[in-house]
C-alpha positions in Angstrom: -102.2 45.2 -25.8 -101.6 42.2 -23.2 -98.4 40.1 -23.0 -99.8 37.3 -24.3 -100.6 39.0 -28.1 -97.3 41.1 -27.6 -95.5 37.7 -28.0 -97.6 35.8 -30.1 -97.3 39.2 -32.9 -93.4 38.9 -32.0 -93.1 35.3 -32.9 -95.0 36.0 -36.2 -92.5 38.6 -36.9 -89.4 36.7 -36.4 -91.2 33.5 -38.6 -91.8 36.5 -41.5 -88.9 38.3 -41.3 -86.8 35.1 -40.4 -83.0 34.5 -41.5 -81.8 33.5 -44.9 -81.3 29.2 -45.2 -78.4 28.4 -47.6 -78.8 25.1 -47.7 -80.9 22.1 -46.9 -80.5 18.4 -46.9 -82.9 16.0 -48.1 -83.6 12.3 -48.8 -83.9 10.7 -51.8 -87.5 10.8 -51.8 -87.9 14.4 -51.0 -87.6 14.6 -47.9 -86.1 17.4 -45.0 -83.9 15.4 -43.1 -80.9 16.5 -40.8 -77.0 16.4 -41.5 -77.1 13.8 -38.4 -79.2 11.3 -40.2 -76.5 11.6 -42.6 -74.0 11.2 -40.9 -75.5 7.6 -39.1 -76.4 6.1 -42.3 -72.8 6.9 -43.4 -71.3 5.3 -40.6 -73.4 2.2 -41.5 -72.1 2.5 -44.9 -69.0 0.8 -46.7 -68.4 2.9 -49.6 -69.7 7.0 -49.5 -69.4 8.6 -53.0 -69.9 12.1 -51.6 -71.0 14.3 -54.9 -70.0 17.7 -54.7 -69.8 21.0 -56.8 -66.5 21.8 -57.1 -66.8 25.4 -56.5 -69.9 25.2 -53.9 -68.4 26.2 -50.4 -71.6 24.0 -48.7 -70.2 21.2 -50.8 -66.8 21.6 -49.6 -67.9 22.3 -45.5 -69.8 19.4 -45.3 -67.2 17.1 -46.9 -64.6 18.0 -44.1 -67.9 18.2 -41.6 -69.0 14.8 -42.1 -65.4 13.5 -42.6 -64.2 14.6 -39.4 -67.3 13.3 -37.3 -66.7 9.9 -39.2 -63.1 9.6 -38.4 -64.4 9.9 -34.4 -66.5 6.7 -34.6 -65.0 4.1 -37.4 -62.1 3.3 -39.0 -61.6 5.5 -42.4 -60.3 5.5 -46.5 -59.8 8.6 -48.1 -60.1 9.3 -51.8 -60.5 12.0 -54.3 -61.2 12.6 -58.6 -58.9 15.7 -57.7 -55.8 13.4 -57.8 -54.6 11.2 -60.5 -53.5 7.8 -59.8 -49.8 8.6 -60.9 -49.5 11.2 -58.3 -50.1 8.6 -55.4 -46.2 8.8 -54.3 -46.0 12.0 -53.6 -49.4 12.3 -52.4 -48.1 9.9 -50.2 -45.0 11.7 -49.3 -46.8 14.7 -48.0 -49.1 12.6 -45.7 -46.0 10.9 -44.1 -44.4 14.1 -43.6 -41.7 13.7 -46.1 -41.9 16.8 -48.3 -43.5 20.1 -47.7 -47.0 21.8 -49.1 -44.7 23.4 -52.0 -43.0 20.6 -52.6 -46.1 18.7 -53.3 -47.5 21.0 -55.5 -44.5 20.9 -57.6 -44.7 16.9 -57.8 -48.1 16.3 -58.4 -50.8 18.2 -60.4 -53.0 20.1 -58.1 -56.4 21.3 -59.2 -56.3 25.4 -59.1 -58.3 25.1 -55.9 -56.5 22.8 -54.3 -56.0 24.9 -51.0 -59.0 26.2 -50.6 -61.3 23.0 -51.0 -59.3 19.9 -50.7 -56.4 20.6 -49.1 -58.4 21.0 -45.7 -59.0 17.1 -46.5 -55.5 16.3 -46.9 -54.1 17.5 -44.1 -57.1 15.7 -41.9 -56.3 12.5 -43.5 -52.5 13.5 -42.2 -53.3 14.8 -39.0 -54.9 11.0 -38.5 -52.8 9.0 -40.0 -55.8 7.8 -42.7 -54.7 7.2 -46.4 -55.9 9.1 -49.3 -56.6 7.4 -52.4 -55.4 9.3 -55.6 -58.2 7.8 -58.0 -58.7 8.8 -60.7 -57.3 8.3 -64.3 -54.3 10.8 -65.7 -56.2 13.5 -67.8 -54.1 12.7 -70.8 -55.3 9.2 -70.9 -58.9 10.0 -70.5 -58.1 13.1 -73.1 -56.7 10.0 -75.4 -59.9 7.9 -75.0 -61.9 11.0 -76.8 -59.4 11.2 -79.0 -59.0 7.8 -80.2 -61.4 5.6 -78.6 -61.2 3.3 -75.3 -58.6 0.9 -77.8 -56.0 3.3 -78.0 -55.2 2.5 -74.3 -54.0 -1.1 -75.2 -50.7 0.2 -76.5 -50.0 1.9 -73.0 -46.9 0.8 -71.2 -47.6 -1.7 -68.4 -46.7 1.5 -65.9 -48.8 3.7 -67.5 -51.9 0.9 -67.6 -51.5 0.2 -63.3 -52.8 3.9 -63.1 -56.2 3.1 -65.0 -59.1 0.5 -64.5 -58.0 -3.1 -65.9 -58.8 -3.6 -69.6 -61.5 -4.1 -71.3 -63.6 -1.9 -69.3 -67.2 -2.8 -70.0 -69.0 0.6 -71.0 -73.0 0.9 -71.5 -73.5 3.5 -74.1 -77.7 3.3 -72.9 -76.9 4.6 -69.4 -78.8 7.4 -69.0 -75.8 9.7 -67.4 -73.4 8.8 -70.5 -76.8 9.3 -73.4 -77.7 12.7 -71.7 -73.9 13.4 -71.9 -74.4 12.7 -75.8 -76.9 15.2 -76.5 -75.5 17.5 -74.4 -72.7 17.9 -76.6 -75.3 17.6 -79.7 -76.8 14.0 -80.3 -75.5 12.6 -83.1 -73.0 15.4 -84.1 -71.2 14.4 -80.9 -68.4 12.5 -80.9 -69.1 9.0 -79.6 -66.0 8.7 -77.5 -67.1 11.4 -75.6 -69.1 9.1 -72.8 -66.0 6.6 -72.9 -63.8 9.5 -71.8 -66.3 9.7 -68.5 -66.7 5.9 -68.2 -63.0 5.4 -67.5 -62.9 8.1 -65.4 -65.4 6.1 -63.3 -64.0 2.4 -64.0 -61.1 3.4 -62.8 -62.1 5.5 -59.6 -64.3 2.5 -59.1 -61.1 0.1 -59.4 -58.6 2.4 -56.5 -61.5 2.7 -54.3 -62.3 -1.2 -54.8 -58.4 -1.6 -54.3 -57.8 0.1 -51.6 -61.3 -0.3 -49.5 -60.7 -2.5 -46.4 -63.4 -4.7 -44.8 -64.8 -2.7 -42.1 -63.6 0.4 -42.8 -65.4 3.2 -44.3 -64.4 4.8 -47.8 -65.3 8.3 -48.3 -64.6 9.4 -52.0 -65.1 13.0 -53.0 -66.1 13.4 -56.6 -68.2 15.4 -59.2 -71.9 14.8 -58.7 -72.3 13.9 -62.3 -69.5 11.1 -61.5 -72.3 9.1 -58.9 -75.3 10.9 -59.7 -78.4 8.7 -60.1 -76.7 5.8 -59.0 -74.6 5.7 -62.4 -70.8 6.2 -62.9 -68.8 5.2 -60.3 -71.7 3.7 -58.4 -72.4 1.1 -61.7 -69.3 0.1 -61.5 -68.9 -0.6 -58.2 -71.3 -2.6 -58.3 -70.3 -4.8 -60.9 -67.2 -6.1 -59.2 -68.6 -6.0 -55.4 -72.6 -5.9 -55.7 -72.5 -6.6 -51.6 -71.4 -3.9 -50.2 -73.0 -1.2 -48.5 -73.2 2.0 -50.3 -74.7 5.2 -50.2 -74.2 8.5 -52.5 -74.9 12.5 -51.7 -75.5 14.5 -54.3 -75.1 18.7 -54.6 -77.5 20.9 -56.1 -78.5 23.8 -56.4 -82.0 25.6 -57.2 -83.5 28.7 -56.7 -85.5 27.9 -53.1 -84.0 25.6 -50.4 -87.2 24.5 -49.3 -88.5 21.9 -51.2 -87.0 19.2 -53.3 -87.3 20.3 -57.1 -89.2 17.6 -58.8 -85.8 17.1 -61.5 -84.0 16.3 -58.2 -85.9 13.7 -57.0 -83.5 10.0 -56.2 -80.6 11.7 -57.5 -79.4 10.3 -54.3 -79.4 8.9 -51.4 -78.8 12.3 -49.7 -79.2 15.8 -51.5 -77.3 18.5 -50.6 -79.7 21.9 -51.9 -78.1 25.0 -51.9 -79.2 28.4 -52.7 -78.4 28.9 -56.4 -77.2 32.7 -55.0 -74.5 31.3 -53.2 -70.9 32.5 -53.7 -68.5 29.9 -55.2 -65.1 29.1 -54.5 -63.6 30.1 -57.6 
């Protein structure tokens, strides 16, 4: 056998018997494209509503990834659904050094996993001196909306309403995000304040990024794919108030091969984040 074939039946091995891929980025159009594209159109970004799983590992590596290169070239805004807007002091505490890991998880309601996914993201944001955003509404607000309806919030203490979106909050029950939501939960057996409970989750992470963006800058928020998926939720909202600005969304997902884009995937995003529906989760 001469050289030549030895190497050309050795390259043909390695392509068959090649290593696993976890993951794969693509654009919104379908699309391979590289976590360094990402990363530029980021940087040329305002707003990033970065749309994770919250138990997917890829979802979670890439968040600090991109975050980290981001903080090297421009001037940054954290935020997060994984903290409610009434635990911004001592969110703030922690960051400035003024009470511990333990005491922060005593003061402010952590998500079970807290220090394996976001904390890596706090204590970035601390290491640099950046803020991070607490945005999202209280649960037992957005628990009240099911309840009772988005006008149960008008008897809220004037406290209690600077920790959600300004009301009214305009909601579009025709949204396709907030209608598929409906029949997931059983068309018209479903109760109709179940898509209100999501839309003032997303008015008012909409409103503390809005508040707290600063021309310029860049503001990363980490969220729940469903929350910008599509360009709905958060994204619809944002756009309402500040049409002008740059933004850009990344979604997660997962499916069974990494290769290609499944056709249900298609402009979920601007970026989509495919991982291998085999890999482990978080929790």
């Amino acid at each position: 056998m001469s050289r030549l074939l030895f190497i050309v039946m050795l390259f043909s091995s390695v392509l068959a018997y090649g290593q696993k891929v976890g993951y794969q980025i693509f654009t919104a159009k379908g699309k391979k494209t590289s976590f360094e594209k990402m990363l530029k159109q980021t940087l040329s970004s305002d707003i990033l509503l970065f749309g994770e799983f919250h138990n997917n590992p890829i979802s979670h590596w890439l968040q600090y990834e991109l975050t980290d290169d981001a903080i090297k070239s421009k001037s940054v805004i954290l935020g997060a659904e994984m903290f409610e807007a009434d635990n911004q002091k001592p969110l703030n505490a922690y960051l400035a050094g003024e009470i511990s890991d333990k005491q922060l998880d005593t003061l402010a309601r952590l998500w079970p996993n807290y220090k394996t996914d976001y904390k890596p993201l706090v204590d970035l944001a601390k290491e640099n001196k950046i803020p991070f955003i607490a945005t999202n509404i209280p649960r037992r607000y957005a628990s009240q909306v099911f309840r009772k309806g988005l006008e149960s919030l008008t008897s809220l203490t004037s406290e209690e309403l600077s920790w959600i979106a300004p009301l009214p909050i305009e909601f579009d029950g025709e949204l396709p995000g907030y209608k598929n939501m409906m029949n997931m939960m059983g068309g018209d057996h479903a109760n109709d304040n179940f898509p209100k409970a999501q839309a003032i989750r997303d008015a008012t992470m909409s409103h503390f990024i809005l508040e707290n963006y600063k021309k310029g800058s860049l503001f990363i928020h980490y969220n729940g794919a469903y929350h910008s998926d599509n360009y709905e939720g958060i994204l619809w909202y944002l756009k309402r108030r500040e049409p002008n600005l740059r933004y850009m969304t990344i979604s997660t997902v997962s499916q069974s091969q990494v290769q290609k884009l499944d056709k249900e995937n298609l402009g979920r995003a601007d970026f989509i984040i495919v991982v291998d529906e085999h890999m482990t989760t978080t929790y």
